[in-house]
N, C-alpha and C positions, 0 to 999 in steps of 0.2 A: 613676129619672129625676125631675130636680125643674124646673120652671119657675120661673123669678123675672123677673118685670116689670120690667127695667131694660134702658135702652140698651147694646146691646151693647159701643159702645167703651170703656164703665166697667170690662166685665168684660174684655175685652184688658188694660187699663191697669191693674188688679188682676191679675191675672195675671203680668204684666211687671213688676208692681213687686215682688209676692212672692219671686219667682227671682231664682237666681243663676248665675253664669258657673259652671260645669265644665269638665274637660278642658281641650281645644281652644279651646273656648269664651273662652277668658279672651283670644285674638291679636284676636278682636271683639268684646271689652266695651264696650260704653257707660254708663258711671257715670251715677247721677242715672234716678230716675222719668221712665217714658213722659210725655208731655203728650195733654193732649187731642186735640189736633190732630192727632200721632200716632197716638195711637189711633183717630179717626175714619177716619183713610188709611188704615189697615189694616183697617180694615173694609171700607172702602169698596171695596177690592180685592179682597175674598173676593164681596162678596156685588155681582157684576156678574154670578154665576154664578146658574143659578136653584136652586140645590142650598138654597143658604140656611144652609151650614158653614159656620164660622168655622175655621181650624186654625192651631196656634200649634207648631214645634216650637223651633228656636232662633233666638230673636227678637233681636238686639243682644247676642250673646252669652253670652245669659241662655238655660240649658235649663228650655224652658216646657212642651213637648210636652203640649198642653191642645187640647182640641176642643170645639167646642157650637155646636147649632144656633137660628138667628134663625125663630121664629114668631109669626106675628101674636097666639100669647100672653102671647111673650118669649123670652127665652133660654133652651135645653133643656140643661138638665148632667148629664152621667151623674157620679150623688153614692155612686158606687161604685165609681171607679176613679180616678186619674188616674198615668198613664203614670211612671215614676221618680221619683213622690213619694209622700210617706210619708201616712197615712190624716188623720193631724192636718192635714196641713198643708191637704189639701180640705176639711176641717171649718173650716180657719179660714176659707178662701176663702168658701163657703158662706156662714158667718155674718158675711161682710165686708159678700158681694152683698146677702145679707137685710136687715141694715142698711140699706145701701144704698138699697134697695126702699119700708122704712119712712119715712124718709127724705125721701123721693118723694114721698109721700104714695098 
């Protein structure tokens, strides 16, 4: 489990941008990167819950199926799994969010 200090809708929106339509998935495609705004509504709709999940399975028909939780020391990733993608592709994530984080300051 790794924590990284960033607003959670960064990491929705990274997420969402990394994927792609499969299957089914491609009768609800939405071409074109999440927007912020977006990603802030999706958040904002997980976390009215007091659980403090995020969960992503297919978002705009893009298979995301990505999970992490919001604490007041950031966002918690399990950086050993993520659901039908390949090990690279959570390392890219990882070192998007990291950046990201840097960044930030």
């Amino acid at each position: 489990m790794i924590t990284i200090k960033i607003e959670p809708w960064k990491v929705v929106k990274a997420v969402y941008d990394m994927c792609h339509p499969v299957g089914m998935g491609f009768l609800q495609y939405v071409p074109g990167e999440m927007t912020q705004q977006e990603a802030e509504g999706y958040v904002s709709h997980f976390l009215k819950s007091d659980l403090g999940y995020i969960s992503m399975d297919y978002v705009g028909g893009r298979q995301c199926k990505f999970h992490f939780k919001v604490t007041p020391e950031g966002c918690e990733i399990d950086n050993t799994h993520w659901y039908d993608h390949h090990p690279e592709e959570l390392a890219e994530l990882v070192a998007q969010l990291e950046s990201l984080q840097s960044a930030n300051g």
